[in-house]
C-alpha positions in Angstrom: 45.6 49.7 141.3 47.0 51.4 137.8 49.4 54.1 138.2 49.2 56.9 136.0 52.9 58.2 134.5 51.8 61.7 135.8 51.2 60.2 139.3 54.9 59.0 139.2 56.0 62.6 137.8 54.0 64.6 140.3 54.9 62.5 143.2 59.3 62.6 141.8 58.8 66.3 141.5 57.7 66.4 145.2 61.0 64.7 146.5 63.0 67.4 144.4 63.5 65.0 141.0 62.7 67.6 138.2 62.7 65.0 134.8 64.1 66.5 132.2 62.5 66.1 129.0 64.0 64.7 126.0 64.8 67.0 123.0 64.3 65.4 119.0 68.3 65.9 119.5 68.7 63.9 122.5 66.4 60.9 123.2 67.3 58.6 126.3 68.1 55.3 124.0 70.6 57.9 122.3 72.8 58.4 125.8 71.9 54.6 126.6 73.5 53.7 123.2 76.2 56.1 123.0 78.3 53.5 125.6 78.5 51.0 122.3 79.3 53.1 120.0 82.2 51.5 117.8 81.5 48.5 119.2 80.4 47.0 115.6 82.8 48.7 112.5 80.7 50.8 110.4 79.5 48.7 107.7 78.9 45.7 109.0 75.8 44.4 111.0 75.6 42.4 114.1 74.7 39.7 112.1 77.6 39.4 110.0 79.7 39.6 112.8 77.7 36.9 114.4 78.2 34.4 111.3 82.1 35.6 111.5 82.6 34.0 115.0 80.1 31.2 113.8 82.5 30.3 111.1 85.6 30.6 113.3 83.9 27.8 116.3 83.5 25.4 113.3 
């Protein structure tokens, strides 16, 4: 039996969970994210790093 997302709201909202809803500012991937931030210099791509280490197991 299909839940609908307003089910799962309604029945949160019961229990005292109030969601909070996401701004244009602040999306949920963005605080997600945020954790790996710096984690690849700015400028290069993942896949450039990839072909780095690549290079250096050959």
């Amino acid at each position: 039996m299909p839940i609908k997302v307003e089910e799962i709201l309604e029945y949160a909202e019961e229990y005292g969970y109030k969601p909070k809803k996401a701004t244009s500012d602040e999306m949920l991937g963005d605080g997600l994210l945020g954790v790996f931030e710096g984690a690849i210099p700015k400028g290069k791509t993942s896949t450039d790093i990839i072909k780095e280490l690549r290079r250096e197991r050959a």
